[in-house]
C-alpha positions in Angstrom: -0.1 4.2 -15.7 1.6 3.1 -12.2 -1.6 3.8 -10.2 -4.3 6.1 -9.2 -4.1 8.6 -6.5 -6.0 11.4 -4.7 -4.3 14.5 -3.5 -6.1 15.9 -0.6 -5.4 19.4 0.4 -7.0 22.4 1.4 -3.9 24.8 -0.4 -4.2 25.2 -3.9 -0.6 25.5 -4.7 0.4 22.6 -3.0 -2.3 20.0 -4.4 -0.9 21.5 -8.2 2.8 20.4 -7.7 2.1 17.5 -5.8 -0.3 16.3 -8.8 2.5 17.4 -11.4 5.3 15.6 -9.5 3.5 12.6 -9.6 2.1 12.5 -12.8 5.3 13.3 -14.4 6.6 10.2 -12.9 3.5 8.3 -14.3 0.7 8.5 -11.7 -2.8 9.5 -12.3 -4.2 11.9 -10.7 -7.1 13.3 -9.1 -7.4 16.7 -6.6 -10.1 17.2 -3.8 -9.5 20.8 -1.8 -11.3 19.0 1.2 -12.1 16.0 3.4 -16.0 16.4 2.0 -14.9 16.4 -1.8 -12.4 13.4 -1.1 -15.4 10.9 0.6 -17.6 12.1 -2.7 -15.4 11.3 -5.5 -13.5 7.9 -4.0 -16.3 6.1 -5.3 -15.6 6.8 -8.9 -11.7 6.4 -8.7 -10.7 3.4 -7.7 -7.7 5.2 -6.6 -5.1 2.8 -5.3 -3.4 5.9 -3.0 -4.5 8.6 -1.0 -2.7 11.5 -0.2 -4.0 14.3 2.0 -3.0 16.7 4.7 -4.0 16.4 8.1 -4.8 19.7 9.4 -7.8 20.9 6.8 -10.3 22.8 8.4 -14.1 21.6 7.6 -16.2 25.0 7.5 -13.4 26.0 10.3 -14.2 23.4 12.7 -12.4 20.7 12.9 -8.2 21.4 12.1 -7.7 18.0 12.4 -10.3 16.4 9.5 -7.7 14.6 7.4 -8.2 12.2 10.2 -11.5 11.9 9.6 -10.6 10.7 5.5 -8.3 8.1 6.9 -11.4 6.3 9.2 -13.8 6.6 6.3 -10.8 5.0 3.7 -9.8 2.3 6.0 -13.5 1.3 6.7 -14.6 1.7 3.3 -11.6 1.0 1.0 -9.5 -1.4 3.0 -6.7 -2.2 0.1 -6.3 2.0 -0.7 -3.2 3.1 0.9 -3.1 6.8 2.8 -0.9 9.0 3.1 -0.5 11.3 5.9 1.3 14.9 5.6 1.5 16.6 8.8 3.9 19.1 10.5 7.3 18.7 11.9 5.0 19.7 15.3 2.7 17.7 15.7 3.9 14.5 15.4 2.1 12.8 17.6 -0.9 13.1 15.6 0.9 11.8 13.1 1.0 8.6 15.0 -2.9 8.9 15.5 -3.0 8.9 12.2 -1.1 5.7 11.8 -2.9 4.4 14.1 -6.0 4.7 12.7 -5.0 2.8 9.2 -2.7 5.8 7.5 0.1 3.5 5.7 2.8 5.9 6.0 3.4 10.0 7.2 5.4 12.4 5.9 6.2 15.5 7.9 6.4 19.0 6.3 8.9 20.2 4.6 9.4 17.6 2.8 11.2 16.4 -0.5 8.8 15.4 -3.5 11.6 12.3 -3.8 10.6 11.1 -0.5 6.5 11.0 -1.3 7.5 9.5 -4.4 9.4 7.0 -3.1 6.4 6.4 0.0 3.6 6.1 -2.7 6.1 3.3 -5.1 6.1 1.7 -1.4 2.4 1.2 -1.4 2.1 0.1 -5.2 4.6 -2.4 -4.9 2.9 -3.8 -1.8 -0.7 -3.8 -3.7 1.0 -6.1 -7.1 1.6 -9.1 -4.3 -0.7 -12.0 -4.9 -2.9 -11.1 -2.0 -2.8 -7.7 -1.6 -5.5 -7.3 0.7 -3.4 -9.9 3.1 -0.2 -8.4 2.8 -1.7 -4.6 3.9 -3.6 -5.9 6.8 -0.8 -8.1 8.0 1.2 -4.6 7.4 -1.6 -2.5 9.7 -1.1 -5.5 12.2 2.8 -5.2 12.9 2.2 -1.0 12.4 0.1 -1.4 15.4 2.5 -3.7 17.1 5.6 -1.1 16.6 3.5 1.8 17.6 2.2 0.1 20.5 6.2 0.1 21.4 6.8 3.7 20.3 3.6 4.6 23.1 5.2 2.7 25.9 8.8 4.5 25.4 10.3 7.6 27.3 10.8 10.2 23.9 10.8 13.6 25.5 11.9 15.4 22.6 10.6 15.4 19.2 14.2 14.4 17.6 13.7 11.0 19.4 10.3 10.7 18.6 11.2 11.3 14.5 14.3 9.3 15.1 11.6 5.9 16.7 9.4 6.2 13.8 12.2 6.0 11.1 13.3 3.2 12.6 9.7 2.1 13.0 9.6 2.0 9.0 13.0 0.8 8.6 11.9 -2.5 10.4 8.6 -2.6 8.2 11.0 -2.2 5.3 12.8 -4.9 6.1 9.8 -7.1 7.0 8.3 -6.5 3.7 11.6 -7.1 1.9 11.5 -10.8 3.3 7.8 -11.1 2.2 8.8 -10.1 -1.2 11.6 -12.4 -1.5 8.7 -15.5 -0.8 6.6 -13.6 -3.2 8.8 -13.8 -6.0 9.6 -17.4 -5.3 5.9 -18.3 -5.1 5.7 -16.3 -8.7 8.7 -19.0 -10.2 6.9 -21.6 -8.7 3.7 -20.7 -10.5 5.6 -19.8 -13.4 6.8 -23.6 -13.6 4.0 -25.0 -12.6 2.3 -23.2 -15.6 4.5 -24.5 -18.1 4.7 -28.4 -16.5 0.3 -28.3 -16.9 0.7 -27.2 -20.6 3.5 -29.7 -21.4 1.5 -32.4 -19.9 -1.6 -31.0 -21.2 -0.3 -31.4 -24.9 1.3 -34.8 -24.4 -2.6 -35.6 -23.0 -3.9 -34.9 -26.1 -1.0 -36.6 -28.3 -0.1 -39.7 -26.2 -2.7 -42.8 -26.5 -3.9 -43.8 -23.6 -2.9 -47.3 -23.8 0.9 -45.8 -23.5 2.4 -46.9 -20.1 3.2 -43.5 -19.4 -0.3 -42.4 -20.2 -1.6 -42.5 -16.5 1.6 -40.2 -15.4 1.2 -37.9 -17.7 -2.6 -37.6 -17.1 -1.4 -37.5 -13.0 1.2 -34.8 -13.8 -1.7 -32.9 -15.2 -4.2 -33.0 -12.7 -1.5 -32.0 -9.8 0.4 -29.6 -11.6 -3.4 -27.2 -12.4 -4.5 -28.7 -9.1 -1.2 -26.2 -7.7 -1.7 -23.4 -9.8 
């Protein structure tokens, strides 16, 4: 199982296919057909995504309460990833949205491929050693490109799609450079482990009136003192 995620939608046709897409690439997943259903069952999922629509009426009041699931996530469940779907038309709520902790937005229509790909995104970004670091460091520069994308002249909503792509093609990048350190700090650790069990062993074998009896025992200590 890659990971757990809610689907959040108010149409029934659209929460079935995007549950079947993503389980048939090897999700689990759960359904809630509103914002109130969502905030109830989060507790008992552990879910490491969330994906929901923005515009799904509460009792026909608010059209805008997927915003409302992304506040209560971020405050509550700081490491879940969200997902935003919203319309090619209102895209600057999709920015709202970001700004208010959604990870990523995809705007309707849209290919299954591309959610696919935006949910791996996440996952990968939750396996780093500190996940919890490596998301709000992620919110942090988010904030720090939108902040750019507010202060621009985009009169048309071509140049405003065309900012945010690139806004997520920097992140991209960013995050590629983090993963390169990650996977080094993993070798590291990875040596490390096998330096404390060799020196662990010759511990146990080597007397300690051996000369090399104080390295080895020194060896030990740093190498598990590192890990």
């Amino acid at each position: 199982m890659k990971g757990r995620i809610l689907i959040v939608d108010d149409d029934a046709p659209t929460r079935e296919i995007l549950e079947r897409y993503l389980s048939m690439h090897g999700y689990e997943c759960d359904v809630a057909e509103n914002v109130e259903e969502a905030i109830r069952v989060m507790p008992e999922g552990d879910f490491h995504v969330v994906v929901t629509d923005k515009n799904m009426p509460s009792n026909g009041v608010n059209p805008e309460n997927g915003l409302v699931l992304i506040r209560h996530v971020r405050e509550h469940y700081p490491e879940t990833g969200v997902i935003v779907i919203t319309g090619f038309a209102t895209i600057e709520s999709a920015v709202e949205a970001m700004r208010l902790g959604a990870f990523d937005y995809i705007a309707k229509p849209f290919e299954l491929e591309m959610l696919k790909d935006k949910v791996d995104r996440i996952r990968e970004y939750q396996t780093f050693l500190n996940p919890a670091a490596i998301m709000n460091s992620y919110q942090f520069l988010h904030e720090q490109l939108l902040e750019l994308y507010e202060r621009g002249d985009r009169t048309s909503d071509e140049k405003k799609q065309h900012f945010l792509a690139l806004i997520q093609e920097t992140m991209d990048v960013i995050f590629d450079r983090f993963k390169g350190v990650e996977r080094l700090l993993l070798y590291q650790r990875e040596r490390l482990a096998e330096i404390a069990a060799c020196a662990g062993q010759l511990r146990d074998i080597v007397p300690d009136t051996d000369p090399a009896y104080s390295l080895i025992v020194r060896i030990a200590e740093q190498s598990e003192l590192r890990l």
